[in-house]
C-alpha positions as CSV (number, residue, x, y, z in Angstrom):
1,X,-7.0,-27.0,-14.6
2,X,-6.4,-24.0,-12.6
3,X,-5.9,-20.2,-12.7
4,X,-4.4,-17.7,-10.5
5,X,-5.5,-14.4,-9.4
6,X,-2.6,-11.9,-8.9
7,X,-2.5,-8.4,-7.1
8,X,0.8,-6.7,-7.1
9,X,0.6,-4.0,-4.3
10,X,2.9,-1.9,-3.1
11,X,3.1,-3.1,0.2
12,X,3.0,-6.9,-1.2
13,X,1.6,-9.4,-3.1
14,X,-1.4,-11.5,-3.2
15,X,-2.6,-14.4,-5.0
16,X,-5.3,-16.8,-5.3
17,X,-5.7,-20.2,-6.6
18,X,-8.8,-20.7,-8.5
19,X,-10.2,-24.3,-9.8
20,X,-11.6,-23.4,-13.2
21,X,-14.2,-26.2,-13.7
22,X,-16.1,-25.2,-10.5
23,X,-15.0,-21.6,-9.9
24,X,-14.2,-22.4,-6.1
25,X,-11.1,-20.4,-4.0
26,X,-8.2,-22.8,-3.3
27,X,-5.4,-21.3,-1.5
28,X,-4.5,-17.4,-1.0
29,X,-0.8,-16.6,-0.7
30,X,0.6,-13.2,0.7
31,X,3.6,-11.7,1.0
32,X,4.7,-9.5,4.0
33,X,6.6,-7.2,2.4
34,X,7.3,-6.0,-1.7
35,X,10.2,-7.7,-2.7
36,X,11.8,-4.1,-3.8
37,X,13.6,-1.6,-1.0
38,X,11.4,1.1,-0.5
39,X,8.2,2.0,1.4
40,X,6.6,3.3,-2.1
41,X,6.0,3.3,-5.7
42,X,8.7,6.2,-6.2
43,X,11.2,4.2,-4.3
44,X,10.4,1.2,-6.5
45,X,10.6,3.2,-9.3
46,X,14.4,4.9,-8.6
47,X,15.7,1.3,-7.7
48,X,14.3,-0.4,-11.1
49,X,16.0,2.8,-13.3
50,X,19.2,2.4,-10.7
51,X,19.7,-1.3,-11.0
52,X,18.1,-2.1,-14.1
53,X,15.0,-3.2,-15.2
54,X,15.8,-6.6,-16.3
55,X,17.3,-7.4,-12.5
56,X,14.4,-5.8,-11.1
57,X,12.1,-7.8,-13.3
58,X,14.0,-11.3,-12.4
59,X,13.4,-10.6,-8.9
60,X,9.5,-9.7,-9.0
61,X,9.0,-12.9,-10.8
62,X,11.5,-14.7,-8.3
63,X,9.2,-13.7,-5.6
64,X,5.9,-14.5,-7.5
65,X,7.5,-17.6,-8.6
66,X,8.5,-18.2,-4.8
67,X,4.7,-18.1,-4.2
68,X,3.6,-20.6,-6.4
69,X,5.6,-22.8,-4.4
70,X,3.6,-22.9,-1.6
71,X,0.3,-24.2,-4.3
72,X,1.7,-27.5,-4.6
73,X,0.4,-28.6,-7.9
74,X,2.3,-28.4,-11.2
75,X,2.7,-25.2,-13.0
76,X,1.5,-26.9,-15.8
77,X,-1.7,-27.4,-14.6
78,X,-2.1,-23.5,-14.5
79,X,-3.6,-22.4,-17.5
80,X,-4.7,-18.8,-17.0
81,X,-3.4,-16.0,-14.8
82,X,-5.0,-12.2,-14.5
83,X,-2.8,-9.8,-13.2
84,X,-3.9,-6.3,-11.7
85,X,-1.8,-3.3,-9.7
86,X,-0.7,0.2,-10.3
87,X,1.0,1.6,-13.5
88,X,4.6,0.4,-11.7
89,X,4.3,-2.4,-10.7
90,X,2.8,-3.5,-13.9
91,X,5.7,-2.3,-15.7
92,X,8.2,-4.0,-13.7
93,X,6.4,-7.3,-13.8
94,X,6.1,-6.6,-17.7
95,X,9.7,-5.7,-18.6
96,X,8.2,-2.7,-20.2
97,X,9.4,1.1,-20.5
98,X,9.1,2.7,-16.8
99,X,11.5,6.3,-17.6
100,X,7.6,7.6,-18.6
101,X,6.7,7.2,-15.4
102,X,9.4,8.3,-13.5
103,X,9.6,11.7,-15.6
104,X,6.4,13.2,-16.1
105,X,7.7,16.4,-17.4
106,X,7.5,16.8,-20.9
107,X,10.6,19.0,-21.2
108,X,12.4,15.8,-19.5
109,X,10.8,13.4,-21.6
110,X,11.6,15.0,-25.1
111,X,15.2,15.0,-23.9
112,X,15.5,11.6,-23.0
113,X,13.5,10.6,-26.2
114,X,10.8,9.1,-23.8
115,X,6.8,9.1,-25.1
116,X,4.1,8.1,-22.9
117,X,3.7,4.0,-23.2
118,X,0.0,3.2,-23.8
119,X,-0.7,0.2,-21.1
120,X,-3.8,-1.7,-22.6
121,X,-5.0,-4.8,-22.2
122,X,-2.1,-7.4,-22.8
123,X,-2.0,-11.2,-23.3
124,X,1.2,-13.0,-22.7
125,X,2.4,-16.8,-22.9
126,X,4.3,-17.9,-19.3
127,X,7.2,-18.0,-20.7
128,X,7.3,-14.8,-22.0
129,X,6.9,-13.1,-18.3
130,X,8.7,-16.5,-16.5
131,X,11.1,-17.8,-19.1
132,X,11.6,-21.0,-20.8
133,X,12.1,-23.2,-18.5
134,X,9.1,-21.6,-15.7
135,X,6.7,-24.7,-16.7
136,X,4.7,-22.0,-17.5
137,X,4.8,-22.2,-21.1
138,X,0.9,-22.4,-22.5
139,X,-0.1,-20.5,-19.4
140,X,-2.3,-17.5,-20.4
141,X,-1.0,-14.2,-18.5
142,X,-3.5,-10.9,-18.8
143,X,-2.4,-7.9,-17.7
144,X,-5.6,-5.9,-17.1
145,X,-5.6,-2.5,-18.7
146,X,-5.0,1.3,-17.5
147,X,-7.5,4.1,-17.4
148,X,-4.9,6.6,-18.5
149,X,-1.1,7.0,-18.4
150,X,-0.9,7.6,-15.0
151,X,-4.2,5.4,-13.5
152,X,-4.1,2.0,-13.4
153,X,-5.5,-1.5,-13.7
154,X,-6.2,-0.9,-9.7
155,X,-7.9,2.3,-10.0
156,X,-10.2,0.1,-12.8
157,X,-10.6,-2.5,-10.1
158,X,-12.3,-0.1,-7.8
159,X,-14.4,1.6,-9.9
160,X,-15.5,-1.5,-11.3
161,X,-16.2,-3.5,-8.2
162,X,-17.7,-1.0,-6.4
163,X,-21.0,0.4,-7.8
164,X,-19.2,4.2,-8.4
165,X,-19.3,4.3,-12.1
166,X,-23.0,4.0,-11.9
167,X,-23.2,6.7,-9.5
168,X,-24.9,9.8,-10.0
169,X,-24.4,11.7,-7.1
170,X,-21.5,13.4,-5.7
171,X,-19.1,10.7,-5.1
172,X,-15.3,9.5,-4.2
173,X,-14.0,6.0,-3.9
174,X,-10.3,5.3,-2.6
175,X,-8.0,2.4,-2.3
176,X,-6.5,2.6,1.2
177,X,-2.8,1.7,0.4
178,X,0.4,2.8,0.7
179,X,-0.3,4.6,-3.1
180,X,-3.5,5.4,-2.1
181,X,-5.4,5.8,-5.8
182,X,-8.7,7.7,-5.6
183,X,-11.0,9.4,-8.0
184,X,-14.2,11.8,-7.5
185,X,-17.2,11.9,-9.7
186,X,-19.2,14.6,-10.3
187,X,-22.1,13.6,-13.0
188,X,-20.0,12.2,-15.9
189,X,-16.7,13.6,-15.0
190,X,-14.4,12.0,-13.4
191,X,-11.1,13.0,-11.7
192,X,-8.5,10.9,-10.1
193,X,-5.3,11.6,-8.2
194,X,-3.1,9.1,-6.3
195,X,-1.6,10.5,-2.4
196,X,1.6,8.3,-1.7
197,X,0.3,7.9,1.9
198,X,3.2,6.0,2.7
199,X,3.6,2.2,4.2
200,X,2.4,3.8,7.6
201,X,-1.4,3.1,6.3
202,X,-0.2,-0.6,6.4
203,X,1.3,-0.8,9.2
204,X,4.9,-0.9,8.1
205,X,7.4,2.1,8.9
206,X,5.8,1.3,12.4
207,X,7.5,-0.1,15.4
208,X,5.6,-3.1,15.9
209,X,4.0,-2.9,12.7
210,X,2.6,-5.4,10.1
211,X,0.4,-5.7,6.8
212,X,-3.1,-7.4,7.3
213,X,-2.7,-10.9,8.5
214,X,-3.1,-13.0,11.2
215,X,-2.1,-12.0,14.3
216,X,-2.6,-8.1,13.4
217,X,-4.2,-6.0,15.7
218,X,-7.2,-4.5,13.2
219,X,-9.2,-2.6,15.5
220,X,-9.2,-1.1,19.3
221,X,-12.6,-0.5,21.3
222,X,-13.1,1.3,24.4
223,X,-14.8,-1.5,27.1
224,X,-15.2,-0.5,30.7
225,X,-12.7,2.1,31.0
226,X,-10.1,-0.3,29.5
227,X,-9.1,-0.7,25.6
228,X,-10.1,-4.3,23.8
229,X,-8.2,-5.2,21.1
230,X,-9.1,-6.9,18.2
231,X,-6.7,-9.4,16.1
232,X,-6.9,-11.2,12.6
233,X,-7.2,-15.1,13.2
234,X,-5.9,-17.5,11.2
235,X,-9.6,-16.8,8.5
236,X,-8.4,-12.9,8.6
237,X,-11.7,-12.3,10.2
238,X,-11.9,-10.2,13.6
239,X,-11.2,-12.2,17.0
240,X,-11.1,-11.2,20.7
241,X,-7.8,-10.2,21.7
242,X,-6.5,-8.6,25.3
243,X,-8.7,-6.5,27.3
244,X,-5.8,-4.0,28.6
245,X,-4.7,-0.8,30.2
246,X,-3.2,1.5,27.3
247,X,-0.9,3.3,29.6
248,X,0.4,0.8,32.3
249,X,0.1,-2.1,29.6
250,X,-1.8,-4.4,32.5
251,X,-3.7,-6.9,30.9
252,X,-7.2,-7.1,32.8
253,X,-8.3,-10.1,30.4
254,X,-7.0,-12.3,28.0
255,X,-8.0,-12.9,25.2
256,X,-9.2,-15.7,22.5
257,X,-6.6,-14.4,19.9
258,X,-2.7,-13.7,20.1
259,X,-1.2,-10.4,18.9
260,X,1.7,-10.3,17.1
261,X,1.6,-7.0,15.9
262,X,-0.7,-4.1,14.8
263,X,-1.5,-3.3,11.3
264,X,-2.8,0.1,9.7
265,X,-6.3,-0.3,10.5
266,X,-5.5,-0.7,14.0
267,X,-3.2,1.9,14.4
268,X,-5.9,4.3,12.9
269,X,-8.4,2.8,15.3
270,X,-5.6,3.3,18.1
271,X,-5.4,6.9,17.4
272,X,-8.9,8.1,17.0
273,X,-10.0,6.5,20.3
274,X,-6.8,8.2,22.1
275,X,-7.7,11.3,21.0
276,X,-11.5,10.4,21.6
277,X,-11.1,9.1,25.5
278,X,-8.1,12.3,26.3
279,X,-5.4,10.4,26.1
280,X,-3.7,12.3,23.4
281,X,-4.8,16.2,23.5
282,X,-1.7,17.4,21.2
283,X,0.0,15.6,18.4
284,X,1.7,13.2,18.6
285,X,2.5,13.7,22.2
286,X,0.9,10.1,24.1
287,X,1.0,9.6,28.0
288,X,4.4,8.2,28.4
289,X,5.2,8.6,25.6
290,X,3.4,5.3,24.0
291,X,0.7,3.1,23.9
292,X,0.9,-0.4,24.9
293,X,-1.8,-2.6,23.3
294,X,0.1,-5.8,24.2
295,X,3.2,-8.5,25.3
296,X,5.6,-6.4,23.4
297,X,3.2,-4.3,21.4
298,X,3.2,-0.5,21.9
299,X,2.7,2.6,19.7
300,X,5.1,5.5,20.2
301,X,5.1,9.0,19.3
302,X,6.9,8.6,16.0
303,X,4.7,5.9,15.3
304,X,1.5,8.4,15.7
305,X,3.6,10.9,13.6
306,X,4.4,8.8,10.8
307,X,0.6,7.5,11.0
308,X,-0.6,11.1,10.8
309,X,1.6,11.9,7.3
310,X,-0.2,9.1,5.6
311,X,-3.8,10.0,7.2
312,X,-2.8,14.0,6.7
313,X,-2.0,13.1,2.5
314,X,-5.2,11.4,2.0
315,X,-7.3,14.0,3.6
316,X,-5.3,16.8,1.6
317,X,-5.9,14.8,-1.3
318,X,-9.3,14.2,-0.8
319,X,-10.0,17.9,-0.2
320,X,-7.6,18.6,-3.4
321,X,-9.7,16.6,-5.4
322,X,-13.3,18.7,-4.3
323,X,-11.6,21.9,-4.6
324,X,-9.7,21.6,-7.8
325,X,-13.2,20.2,-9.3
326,X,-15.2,23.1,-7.9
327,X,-17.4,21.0,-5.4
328,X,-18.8,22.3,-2.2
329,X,-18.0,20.3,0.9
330,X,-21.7,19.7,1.3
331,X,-22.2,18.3,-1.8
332,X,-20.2,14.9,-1.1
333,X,-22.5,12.1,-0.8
334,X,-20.7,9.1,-1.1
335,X,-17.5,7.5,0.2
336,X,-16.3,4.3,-0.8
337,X,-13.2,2.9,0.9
338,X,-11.5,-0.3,-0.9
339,X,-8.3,-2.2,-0.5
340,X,-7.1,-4.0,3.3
341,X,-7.3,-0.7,5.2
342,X,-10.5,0.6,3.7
343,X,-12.0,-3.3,4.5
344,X,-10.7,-3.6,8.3
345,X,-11.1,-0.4,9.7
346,X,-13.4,1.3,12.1
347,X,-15.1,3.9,9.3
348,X,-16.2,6.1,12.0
349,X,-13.4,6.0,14.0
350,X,-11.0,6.9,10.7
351,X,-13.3,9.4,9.9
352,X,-13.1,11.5,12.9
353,X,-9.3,11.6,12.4
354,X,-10.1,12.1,8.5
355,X,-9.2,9.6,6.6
356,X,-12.4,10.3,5.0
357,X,-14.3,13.3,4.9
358,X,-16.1,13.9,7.8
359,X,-18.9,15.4,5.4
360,X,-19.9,12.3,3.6
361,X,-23.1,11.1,3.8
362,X,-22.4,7.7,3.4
363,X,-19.4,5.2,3.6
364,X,-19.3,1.6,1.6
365,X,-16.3,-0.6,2.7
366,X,-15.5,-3.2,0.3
367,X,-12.5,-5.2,0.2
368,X,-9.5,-6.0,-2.1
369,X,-11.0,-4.8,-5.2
370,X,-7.7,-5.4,-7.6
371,X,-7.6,-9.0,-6.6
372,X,-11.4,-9.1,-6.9
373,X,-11.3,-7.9,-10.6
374,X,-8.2,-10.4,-11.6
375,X,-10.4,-13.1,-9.9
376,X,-13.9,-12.0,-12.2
377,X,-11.5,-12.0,-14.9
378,X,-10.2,-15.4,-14.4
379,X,-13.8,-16.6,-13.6
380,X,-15.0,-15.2,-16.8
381,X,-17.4,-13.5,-14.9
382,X,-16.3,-10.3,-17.6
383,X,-15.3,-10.3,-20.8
384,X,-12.0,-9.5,-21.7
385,X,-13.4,-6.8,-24.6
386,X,-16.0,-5.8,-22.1
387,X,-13.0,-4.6,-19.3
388,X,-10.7,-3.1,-22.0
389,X,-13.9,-1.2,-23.8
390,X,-14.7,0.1,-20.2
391,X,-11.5,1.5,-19.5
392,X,-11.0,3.2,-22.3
393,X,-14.7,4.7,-21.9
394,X,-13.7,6.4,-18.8
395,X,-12.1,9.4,-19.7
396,X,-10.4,11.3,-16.5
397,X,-8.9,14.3,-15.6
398,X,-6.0,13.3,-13.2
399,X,-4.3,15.7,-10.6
400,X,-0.3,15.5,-10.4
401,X,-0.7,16.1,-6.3
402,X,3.4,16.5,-6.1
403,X,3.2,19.5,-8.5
404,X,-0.5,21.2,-7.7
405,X,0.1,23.9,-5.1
406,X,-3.7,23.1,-3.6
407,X,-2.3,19.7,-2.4
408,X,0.8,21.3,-1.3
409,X,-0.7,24.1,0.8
410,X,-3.3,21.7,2.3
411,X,-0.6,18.8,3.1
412,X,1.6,21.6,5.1
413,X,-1.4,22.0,7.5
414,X,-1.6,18.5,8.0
415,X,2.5,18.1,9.1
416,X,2.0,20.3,11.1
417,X,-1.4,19.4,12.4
418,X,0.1,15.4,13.0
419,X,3.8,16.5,14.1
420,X,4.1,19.9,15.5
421,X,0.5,19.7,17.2
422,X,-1.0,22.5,15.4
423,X,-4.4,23.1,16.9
424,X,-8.0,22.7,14.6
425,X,-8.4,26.7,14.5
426,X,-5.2,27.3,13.1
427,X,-5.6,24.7,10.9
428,X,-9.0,26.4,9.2
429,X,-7.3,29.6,9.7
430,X,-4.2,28.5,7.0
431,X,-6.8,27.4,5.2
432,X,-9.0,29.6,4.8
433,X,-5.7,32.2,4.3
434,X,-4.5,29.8,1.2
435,X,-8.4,30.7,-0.1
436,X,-10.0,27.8,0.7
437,X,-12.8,27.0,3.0
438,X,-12.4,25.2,6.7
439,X,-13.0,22.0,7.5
440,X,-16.7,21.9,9.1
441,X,-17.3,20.7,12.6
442,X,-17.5,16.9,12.6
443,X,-20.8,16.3,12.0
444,X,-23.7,13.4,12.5
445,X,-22.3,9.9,11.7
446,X,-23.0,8.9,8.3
447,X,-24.6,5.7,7.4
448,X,-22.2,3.2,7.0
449,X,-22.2,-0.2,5.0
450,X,-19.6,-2.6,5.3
451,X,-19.8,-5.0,2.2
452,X,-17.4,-7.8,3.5
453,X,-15.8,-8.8,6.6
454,X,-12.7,-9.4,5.2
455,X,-10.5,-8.1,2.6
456,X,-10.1,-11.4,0.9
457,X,-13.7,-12.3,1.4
458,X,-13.2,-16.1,0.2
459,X,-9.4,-17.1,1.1
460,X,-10.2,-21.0,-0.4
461,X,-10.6,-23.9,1.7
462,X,-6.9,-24.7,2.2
463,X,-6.9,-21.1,3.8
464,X,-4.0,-18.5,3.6
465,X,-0.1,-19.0,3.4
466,X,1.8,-15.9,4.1
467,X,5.4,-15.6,2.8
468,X,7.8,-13.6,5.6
469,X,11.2,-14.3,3.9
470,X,11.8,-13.3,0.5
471,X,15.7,-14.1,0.1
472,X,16.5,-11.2,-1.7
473,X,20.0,-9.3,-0.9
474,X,21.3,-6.2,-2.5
475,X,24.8,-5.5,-2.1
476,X,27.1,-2.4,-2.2
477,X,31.0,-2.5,-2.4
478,X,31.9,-0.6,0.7
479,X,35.5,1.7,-0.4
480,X,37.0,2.5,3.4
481,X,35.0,1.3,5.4
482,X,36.2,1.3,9.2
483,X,34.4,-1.3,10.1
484,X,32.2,0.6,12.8
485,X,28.9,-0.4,11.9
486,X,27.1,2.6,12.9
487,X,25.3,2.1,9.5
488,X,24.0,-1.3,10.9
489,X,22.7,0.3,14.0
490,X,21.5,3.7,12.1
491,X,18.8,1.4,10.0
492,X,15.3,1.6,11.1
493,X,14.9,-2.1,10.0
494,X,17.6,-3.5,11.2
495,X,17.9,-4.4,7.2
496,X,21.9,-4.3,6.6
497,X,25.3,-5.8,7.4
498,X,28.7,-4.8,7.3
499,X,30.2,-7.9,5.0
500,X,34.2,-8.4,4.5
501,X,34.1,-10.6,1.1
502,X,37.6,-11.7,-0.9
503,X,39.6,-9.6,1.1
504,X,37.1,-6.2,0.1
505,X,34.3,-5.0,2.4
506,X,30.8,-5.1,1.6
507,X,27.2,-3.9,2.9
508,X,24.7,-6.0,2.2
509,X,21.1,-5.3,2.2
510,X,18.1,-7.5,2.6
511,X,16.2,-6.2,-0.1
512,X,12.5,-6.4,1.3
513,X,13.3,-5.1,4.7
514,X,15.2,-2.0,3.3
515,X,13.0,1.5,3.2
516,X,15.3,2.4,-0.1
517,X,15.9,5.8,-1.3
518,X,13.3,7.5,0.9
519,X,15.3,6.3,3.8
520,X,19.5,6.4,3.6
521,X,20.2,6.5,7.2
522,X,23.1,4.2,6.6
523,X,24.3,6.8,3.7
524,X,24.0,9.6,6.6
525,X,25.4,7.6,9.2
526,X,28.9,6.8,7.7
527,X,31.4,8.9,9.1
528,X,33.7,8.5,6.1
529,X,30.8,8.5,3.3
530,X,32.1,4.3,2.2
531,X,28.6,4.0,1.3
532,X,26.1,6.0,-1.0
533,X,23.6,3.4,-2.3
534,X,24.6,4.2,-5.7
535,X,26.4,1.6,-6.8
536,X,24.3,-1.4,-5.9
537,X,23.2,-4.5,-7.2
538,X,21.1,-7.5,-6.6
539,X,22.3,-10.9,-5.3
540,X,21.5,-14.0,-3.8
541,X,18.7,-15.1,-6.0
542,X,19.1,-18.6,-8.3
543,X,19.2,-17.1,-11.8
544,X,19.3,-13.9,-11.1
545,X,21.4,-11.3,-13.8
546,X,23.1,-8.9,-11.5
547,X,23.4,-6.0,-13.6
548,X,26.1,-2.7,-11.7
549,X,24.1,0.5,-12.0
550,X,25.9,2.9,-14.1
């Protein structure tokens, strides 16, 4: 018999195929993209109350579904699956009440009627999550619990898998994603806050951008006055790529490894050693304006920009967290980094650019740390009773960043640090203006431990399958339209068509390439406002209940 490890990110999904009488990795299967529109959990979030949970629940377990394809064995031979992620995507995978989440006001949620939904430790039947007919029907599905209301079975993980509970100095642990969950402890306390960094930390919202996976550029060195890249293989561990020329985009020697794109790690690499070597003296201004780091594979100035908002919102959260909790700058002693972008990238080099606080003593990379847990669990390598007694042990003071005017003040420096080229003095002088100390010069490296090589340390021995194409289309009756299209060239992602259906005209949207309600260039672009993303629904998927948003 088998079980199945699941992390649902924000960015995608992972999952892991796990032969329960000897405990050994079969198969990992990714996804590229979340199946949802949207670059975030807020986006996620609008679109499931928009749409309606039930359709939005039909097509997460489409997509998971989808990845259980690419096992090959029968479902029924799957007897246990442990699920992990944020407080979201939980929900959405659960069919549960998500208007708590989306409203955190209590003035809001006594109107609506809403109360804050207690997300414990859960045990389902498949057919419960996958329906009747799934094969799944005497599978085992455990939802791993929550800390608190708004910290999640993720934030669990990597506390848990990292040795930070136990810690009694001065420490912070964060999983590098586009939700970017982290929590500071300071003797028994602990506080927690989550930045939405964005899909930028990723690698997606970036012109030749791509999650972690082979192909991915995941790290840049400097090497005889040239720039070596460094590309996922088909293991996800580090091979040579191109030696090359940044600015002319010659390539002086090629490599053992093809690029195909660059992921988050790589673009933070990219950036630190450009400012590093001169080649970027004012943000996000680059020598012509781009990089090249390859055949088709450059970074551009918006690319450095929208890199710099997701860097810029976990450094003002970071510094939220110490100054909120009353601890000096100094007294930081530990920083562990978790998830795909803590695991693959250059700590030093993401430090100087702060993605962690160039104060730490220390740095421990470890890798996917939600997937790690869900694996444990399925391994039995913790009791169920002994994860659900240990979240609810750890009581935490979380920080709403979106409404706490430390985070706010602190996050304006860094837009305009990252897109208006603000200088370091001025930044320190804003801050020290808002009543809070500078940033210190950067000082002596810290010592750094890398844990794992990969983010998936064991990926199985029939390796990884990665899932590109989810076949997910939204559509959107379009009332007088022209016909112009300028929506279709307005979209960043090249993610929608103009559709004449039954005599009507229609946009349709392909689901996982939209950036959602964040985004609506299209919305913008129409010169006779035919569209509004209002009044969409899902298509296109076997089974699948369209439901018209209200």
């Amino acid at each position: 018999m088998y079980g199945i490890a699941l992390d649902l990110g924000t960015s995608g999904f992972r999952l892991q195929l796990l032969k329960l009488e000897t405990g050994n990795a079969i198969k990992t299967v990714m996804t590229m993209k979340h199946p949802l529109p949207g670059g975030n959990v807020i986006d996620h979030l609008g679109f499931a109350i928009q749409v309606g949970e039930d359709s939005v629940h039909e097509i997460i377990t489409h997509t998971i579904r989808k990845m259980f394809d690419e096992l090959h064995i029968p479902l029924s031979m799957i007897s246990k699956i442990a699920v992990c992620g944020n407080p979201i995507q939980l929900s959405l995978f659960q069919n549960i009440e998500i208007r708590d989440l989306a409203y955190a006001g209590k003035n809001m949620q006594k109107r609506l009627g809403i109360e804050n939904v207690k997300r414990g430790l859960e045990i389902y039947k498949g057919y419960e999550i996958f329906g009747i007919d799934s094969g799944l029907d005497e599978c085992e599905i455990i939802v791993l619990p929550s800390i608190e209301h708004e910290i999640g079975a993720d934030a669990l993980a990597m506390m848990v898998k990292t040795d930070f509970i136990e810690q009694e100095e001065v420490s912070i642990v964060t999983d590098y994603g586009t939700n970017a969950e982290m929590a500071l402890k300071v003797g028994d306390r602990i506080v927690t806050c989550s930045a939405a960094a964005g899909p930028a930390i990723e690698g997606q919202g970036i012109k030749c951008g791509m999650l972690a996976s082979p192909g991915a550029i995941s790290d840049v060195n400097e090497e005889n006055g040239y720039w070596r890249i460094s590309v996922l293989d088909e293991n996800m561990g580090a091979g040579k790529g191109d030696l090359i020329d940044p600015v002319t985009g010659d390539i002086i020697e090629k490599g053992d490894v093809k690029a195909r794109g660059i992921t988050g790690t790589g673009v933070i690499s990219a950036v630190s050693l450009a400012v590093s070597t001169g080649l970027i003296s004012q943000m996000p201004e680059l020598p012509n304006g781009r990089l090249i780091l390859g055949e088709d594979i450059c970074l551009t100035n918006r690319d450095i920009a929208e890199a710099g908002k997701a860097i810029g919102a976990i450094r003002a959260a970071h510094l939220t967290l110490l100054i909120e909790s009353g601890v000096e700058y100094e007294d930081l002693t530990c920083m562990y980094m978790s998830g795909a972008s803590g695991t693959y990238v250059d700590a030093e080099k993401g430090r100087k650019i702060g993605l962690t606080p160039i104060f730490s003593k220390k740095i421990v990379q470890f890798g996917n740390t939600s997937l790690g847990l869900a694996r444990d669990i399925i391994l039995g390598k913790y009791e169920l009773r002994e994860i659900e007694d240990l979240a609810e042990r750890i009581k935490a003071d979380h920080i709403m960043l979106a409404s706490n005017e430390t985070f706010k003040n602190i996050y304006a420096c860094e837009l305009a640090y990252w897109t208006e080229g603000m200088q370091d003095e001025m930044y320190n002088f804003f801050l020290e203006s808002y009543g809070m100390p500078g940033l210190p010069d950067i000082t002596e490296p810290p010592f750094i431990e890398r844990k794992v090589s990969r983010d998936i340390e064991d990926t199985g021995y029939e390796g990884i399958s990665i899932i590109k194409d989810l076949d997910m289309i939204i559509e959107e009756k379009s009332k007088g339209c022209m016909q112009c299209r300028i929506c279709e060239r307005e979209c960043p992602e090249n993610a929608l068509r103009v559709v004449p259906k039954n005599g009507d005209i229609y946009v349709d949207y392909t689901a996982h390439l939209c950036l959602g309600m964040s985004c609506k260039r299209c919305v913008g672009a129409c010169p006779v406002k035919a569209i509004n993303y209002k009044q969409i629904r899902p298509i296109s998927v076997e089974g699948i209940s369209a439901v018209q948003s209200p």
